[in-house]
C-alpha positions, 0 to 999 in steps of 0.5 A: 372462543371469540368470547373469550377472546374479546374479553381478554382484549377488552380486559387487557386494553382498558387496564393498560388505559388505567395504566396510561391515565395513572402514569401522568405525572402532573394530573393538569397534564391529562387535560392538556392540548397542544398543537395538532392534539385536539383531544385531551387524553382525558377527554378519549378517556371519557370517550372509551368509557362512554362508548364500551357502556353504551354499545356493551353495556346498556345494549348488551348488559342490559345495565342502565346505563345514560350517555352524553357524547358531547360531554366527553369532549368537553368536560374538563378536569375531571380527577384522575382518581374519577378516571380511574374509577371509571376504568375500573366500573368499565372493566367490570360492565365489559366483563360481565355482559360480554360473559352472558353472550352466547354465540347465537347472540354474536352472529345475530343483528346488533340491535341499533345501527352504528354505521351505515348498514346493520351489522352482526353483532360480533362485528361491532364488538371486534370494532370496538376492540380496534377503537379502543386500541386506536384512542389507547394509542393516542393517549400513549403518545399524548402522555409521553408528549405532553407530560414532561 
């Protein structure tokens, strides 16, 4: 059950993602800071990208997969079309490694430490649903601020 949950959660979060990105009016605004903004919208972009990969993906997908964490924040001006194509792989990688999980694979030890003590598994992905719905919130209001 809580797989299936997770990838209704997941699937859904990261189309309204691509829905976010896709609303911006003027593709230069994706990039834009301003104020207390220190994140682009599509710098959390990349970000999300990076991390569902990553820690789904690669670890538990087994899809090659090379993060630059760094380079999410700093690169600038990536296309919107490439954000969305992005997205769009993500969806995929997400749906498709979580589907091969077996409950047996969710109580067990996710295999790398994340934060400061090992933890199971589902624990992380359920982690995972809530950052990505956090960084989801700040590029709403980073698009509704700053795309004007």
């Amino acid at each position: 059950m809580i797989l299936e949950t997770l990838i209704i959660l997941f699937t859904r979060d990261l189309q309204r993602l691509y829905k976010e990105i896709d609303s911006y009016n003027d593709e230069s605004n994706i990039w834009k800071i301003d104020g207390g903004i220190s994140n682009s919208a599509g710098n959390l972009c990349l970000h999300l990208v990076g991390n569902l990969n990553t820690y789904i993906g690669r670890e538990l997908g087994k899809i090659e997969y090379v993060r630059n964490r760094e380079l999410e924040f700093s690169i600038k001006d990536v296309p919107k079309s490439e954000l969305l194509e992005k997205i769009d792989e993500t969806i995929s990688i997400v749906s498709s490694s979580l589907s091969k999980l077996t409950r047996e694979e969710l109580d067990k030890e996710y295999p790398i430490m994340i934060f400061d003590t090992m933890t199971s598994t589902e624990y992380l992905l359920v982690h995972l649903t809530t950052h990505l719905t956090y960084h989801l919130g700040q590029i709403n209001y980073h698009r509704r601020l700053l795309d004007q």
